[in-house]
N, C-alpha and C positions, 0 to 999 in steps of 0.2 A: 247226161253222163253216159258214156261209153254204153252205159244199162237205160238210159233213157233222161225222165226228167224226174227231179224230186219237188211236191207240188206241198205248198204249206197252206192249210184252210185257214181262212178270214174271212169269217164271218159271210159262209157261202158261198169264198171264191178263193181263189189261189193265183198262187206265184210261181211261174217254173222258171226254177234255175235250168240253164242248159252249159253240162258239165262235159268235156269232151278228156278223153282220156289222154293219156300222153302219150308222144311221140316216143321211139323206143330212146333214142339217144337224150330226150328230156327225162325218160327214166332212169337212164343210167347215172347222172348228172344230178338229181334230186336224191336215190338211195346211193351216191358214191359208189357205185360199182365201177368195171372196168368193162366187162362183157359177159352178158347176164340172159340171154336168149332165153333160156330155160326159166329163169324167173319171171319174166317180163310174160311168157305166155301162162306159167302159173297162175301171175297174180291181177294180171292186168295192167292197168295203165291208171289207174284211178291216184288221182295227185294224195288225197290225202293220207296214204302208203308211207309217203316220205317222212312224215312225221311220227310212225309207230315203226317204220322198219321192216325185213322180213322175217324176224328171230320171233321165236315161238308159235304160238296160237291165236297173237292179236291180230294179224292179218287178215286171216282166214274168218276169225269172226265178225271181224270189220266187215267185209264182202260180201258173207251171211246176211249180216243186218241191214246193208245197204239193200242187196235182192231184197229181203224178206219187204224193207218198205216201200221199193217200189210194186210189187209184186200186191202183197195185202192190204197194205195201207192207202196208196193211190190210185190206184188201177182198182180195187174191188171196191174204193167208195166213190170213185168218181164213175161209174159203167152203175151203180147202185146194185150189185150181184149180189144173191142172198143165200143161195146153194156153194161156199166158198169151197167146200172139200171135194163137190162133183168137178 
């Protein structure tokens, strides 16, 4: 993903999807814009945007929760890190 990979544990081991963000003209094309620079660097390129839109707050928390699980979820239990706050 544009942020990395998102890894799903099984029983010990994992799956990485490798998600690539979209081109800018695929974004424009998937949220029906016309010419949208400024959102496309807002929001990113992440495909599944096209399905919530850029209206309101789901965006944004989308994005949120994406970071947060590559961030604490995969990356702090696959490195096995135990000081997460340091």
């Amino acid at each position: 993903m544009l942020l990395g990979e998102l890894a799903t544990h099984l029983s010990g081991r994992y799956v990485a999807f490798h998600i690539h963000s979209l081109y800018y003209q695929e974004f424009l094309q998937f949220l029906g814009l016309e010419n949208s620079f400024e959102s496309m660097l807002k929001y990113g390129g992440m495909p599944f945007l096209a399905n919530l839109g850029l209206e309101g707050d789901k965006p944004s928390e989308y994005l949120r929760n994406v970071y947060s699980t590559i961030l604490l979820k995969d990356v702090v239990a696959r490195e096995n890190m135990r000081n997460i706050s340091f």
